[in-house]
MARGURO-26079 format. One line per 8 residues: their letters; for each residue y negated, z, x of N, C-alpha, C. Coordinates in steps of 0.1 Angstrom, whole numbers. Atoms other than C-alpha are relative to their C-alpha. Layout:
<nodes>
A> Y Z X Y Z X Y Z X  ...
</nodes>
This chain:
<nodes>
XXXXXXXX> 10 4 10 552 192 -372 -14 5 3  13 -7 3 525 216 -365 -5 -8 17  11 9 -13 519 196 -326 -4 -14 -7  10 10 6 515 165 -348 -12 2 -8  12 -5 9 490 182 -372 -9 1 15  10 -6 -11 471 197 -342 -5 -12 12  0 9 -8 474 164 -321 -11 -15 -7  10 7 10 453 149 -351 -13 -2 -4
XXXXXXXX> 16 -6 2 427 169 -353 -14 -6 11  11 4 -6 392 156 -341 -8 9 11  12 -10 -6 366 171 -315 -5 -2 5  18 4 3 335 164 -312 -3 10 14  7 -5 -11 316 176 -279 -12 -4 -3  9 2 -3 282 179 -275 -8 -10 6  6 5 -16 261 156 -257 -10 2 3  18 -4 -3 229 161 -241 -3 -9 5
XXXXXXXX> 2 9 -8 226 127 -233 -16 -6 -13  10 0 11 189 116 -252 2 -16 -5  -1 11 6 190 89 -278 -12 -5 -8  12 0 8 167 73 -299 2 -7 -15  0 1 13 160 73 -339 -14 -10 -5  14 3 3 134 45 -349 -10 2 11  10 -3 -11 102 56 -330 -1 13 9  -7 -10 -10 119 88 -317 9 1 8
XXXXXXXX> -10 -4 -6 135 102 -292 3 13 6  -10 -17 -1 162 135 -292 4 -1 12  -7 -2 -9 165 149 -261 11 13 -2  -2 -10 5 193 177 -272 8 5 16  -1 -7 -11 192 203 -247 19 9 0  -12 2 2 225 220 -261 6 0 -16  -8 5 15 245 223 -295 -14 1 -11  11 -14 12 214 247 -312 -12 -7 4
XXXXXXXX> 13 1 -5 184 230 -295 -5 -9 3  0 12 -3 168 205 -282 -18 -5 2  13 8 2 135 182 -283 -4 -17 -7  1 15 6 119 151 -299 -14 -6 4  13 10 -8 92 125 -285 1 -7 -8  6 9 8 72 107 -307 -6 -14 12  8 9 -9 57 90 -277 -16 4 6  15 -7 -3 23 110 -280 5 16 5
XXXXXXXX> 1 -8 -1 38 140 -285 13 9 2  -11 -6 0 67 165 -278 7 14 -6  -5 -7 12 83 186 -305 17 8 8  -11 -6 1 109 212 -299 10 10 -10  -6 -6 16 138 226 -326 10 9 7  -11 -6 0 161 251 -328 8 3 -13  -12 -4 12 194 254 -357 3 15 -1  -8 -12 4 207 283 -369 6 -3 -10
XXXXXXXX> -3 5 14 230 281 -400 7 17 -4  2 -15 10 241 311 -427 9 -7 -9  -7 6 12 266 303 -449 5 -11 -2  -1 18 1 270 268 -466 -10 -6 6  15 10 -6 233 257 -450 -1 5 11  5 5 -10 216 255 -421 -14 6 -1  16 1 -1 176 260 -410 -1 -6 13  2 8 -13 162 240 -381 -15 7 -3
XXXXXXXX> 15 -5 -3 124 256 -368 -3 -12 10  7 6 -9 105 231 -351 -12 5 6  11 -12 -15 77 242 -322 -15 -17 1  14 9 -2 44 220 -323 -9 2 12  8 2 -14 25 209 -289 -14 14 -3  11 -7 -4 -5 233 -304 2 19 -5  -5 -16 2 17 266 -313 7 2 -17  -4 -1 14 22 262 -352 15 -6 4
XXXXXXXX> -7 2 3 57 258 -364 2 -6 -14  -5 2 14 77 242 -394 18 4 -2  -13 -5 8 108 257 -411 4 -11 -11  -7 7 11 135 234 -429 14 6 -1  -17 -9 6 164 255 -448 4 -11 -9  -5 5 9 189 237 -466 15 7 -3  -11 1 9 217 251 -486 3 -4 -12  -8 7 7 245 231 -504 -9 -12 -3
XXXXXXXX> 6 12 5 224 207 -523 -17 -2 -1  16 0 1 185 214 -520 -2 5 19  11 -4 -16 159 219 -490 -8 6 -5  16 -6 2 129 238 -487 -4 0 17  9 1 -15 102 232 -459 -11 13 2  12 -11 -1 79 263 -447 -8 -3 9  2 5 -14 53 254 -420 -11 12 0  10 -18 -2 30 285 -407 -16 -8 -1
XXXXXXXX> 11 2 5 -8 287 -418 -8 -9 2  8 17 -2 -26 259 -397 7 -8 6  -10 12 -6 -1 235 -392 -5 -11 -10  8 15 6 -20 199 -397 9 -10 -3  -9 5 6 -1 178 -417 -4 -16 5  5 7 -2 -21 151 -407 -1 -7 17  1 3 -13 -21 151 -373 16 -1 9  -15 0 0 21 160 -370 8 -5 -10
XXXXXXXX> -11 -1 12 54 148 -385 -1 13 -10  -3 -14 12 63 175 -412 15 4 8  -11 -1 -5 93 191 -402 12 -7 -11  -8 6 4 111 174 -430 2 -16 2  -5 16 -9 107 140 -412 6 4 13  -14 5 -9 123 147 -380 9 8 -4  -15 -8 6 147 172 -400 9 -14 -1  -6 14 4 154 133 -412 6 -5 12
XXXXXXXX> -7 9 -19 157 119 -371 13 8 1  -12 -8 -3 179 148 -367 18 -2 -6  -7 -3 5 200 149 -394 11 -18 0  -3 16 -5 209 111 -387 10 -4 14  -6 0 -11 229 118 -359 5 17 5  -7 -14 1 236 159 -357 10 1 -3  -18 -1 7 273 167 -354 1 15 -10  -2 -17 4 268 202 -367 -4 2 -15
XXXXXXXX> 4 4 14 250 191 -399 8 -1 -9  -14 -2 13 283 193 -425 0 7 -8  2 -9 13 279 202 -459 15 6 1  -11 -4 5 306 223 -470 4 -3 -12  -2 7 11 325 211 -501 0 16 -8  0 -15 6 327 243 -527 17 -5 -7  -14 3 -2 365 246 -525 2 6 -14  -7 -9 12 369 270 -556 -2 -6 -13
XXXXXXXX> 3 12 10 348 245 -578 9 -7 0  -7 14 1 364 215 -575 19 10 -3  -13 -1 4 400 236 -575 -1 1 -18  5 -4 17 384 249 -614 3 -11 -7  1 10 13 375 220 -625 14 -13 2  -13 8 -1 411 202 -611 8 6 -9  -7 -11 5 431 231 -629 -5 -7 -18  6 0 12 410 230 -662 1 -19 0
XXXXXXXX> 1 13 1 406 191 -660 13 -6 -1  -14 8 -1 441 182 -656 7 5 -12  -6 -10 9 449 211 -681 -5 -8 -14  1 6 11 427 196 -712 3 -14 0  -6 14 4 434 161 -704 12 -3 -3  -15 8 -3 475 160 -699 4 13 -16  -6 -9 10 476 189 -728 -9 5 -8  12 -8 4 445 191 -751 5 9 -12
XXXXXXXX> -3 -14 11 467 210 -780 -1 14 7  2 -8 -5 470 237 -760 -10 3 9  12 1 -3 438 238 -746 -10 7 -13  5 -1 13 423 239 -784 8 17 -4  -5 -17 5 451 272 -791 -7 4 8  0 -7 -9 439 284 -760 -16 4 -5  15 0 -2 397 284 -765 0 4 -20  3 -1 16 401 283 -809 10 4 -8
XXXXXXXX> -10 0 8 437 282 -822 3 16 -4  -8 -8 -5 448 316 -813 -10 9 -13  7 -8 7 419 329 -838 4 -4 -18  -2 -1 11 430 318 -869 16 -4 -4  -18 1 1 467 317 -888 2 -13 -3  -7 10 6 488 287 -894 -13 -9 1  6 9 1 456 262 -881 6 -9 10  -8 15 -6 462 228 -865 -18 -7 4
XXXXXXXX> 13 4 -7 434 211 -842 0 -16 -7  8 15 6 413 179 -857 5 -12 10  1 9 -7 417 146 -842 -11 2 14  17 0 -9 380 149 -831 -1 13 14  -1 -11 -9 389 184 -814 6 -7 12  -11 0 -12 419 169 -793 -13 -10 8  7 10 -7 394 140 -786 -9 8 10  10 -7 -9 369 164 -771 5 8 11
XXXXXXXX> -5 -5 -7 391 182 -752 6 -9 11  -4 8 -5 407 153 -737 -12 -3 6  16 9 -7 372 136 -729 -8 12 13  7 -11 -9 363 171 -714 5 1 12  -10 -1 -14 394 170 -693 -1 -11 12  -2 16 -11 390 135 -679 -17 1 8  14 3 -1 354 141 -674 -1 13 14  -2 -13 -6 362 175 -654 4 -4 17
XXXXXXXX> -8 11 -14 387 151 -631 -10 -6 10  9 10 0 360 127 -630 -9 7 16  6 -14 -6 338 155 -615 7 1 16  -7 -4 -13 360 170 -590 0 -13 10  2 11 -9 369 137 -575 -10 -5 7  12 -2 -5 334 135 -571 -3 6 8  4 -13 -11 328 166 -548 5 -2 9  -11 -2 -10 362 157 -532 -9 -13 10
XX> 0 -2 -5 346 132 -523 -13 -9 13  16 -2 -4 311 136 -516 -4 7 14
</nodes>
């Protein structure tokens, strides 16, 4: 069983063969690095990643750089003091050429979320009485949950599912 699992699995090699994105073209030198030609000009990057994200630095023909970090679900661009915006891409446009073809670029899904809101989601939908003792019941004697409660709890549950499914599969 475990040679057919393993016999399944994908893998992805490197290429360094150069391609082209629109009006560019990535020559990637190896997994972490690389270059891009505009046709005027020639731009060099390098990856590093930290966690769930990533940063790519790009290298400008007159010495300035631009920094693009992204973890999980946002970016931020840093470019150093006289870097002309006007006269170069930004690094969040060929972060764009890049990320359009980079095998290494893969969000991570947040495994512990999506288990929560599966757990809890499955929990008030398939059982919102208990759900209601669980969060309200348990504080007062001999009470009994409203229609409107179970409804909310139910809607909370399906909506939780909803969710997850979403992440799974985003």
């Amino acid at each position: 069983m475990l040679a057919l699992l393993c016999a399944c699995a994908e893998t992805k090699t490197a290429s360094t063969e150069p391609y082209t994105v629109g009006s560019y073209t990535v020559t990637p030198i190896n997994e972490k690095s690389g270059t891009i030609t505009d046709g005027t000009n020639t731009y060099s990057y390098r990856y590093s990643t930290s966690g769930s994200g990533y940063s790519v630095t790009f290298s400008y023909p007159d010495g300035e750089s631009y920094t693009w970090t992204e973890n999980g679900s946002s970016g931020t661009g840093s470019a150093s003091m006289e870097f002309d915006f006007a006269k170069y891409p930004s690094g969040m446009e060929l972060n764009g050429v890049l990320s359009r073809t980079h095998p290494n670029v893969q969000k991570e899904k947040p495994v512990a979320v999506i288990l929560v809101l599966l757990f809890v989601g499955a929990f008030n939908a398939a059982w919102p009485t208990g759900a209601w003792y669980l969060e309200t019941g348990w504080k007062f004697r001999d009470a009994e949950p409203s229609d409107a409660a179970l409804g909310w709890n139910r809607a909370s549950g399906v909506l939780a599912l909803i969710v997850a499914v979403i992440l799974i599969i985003a």
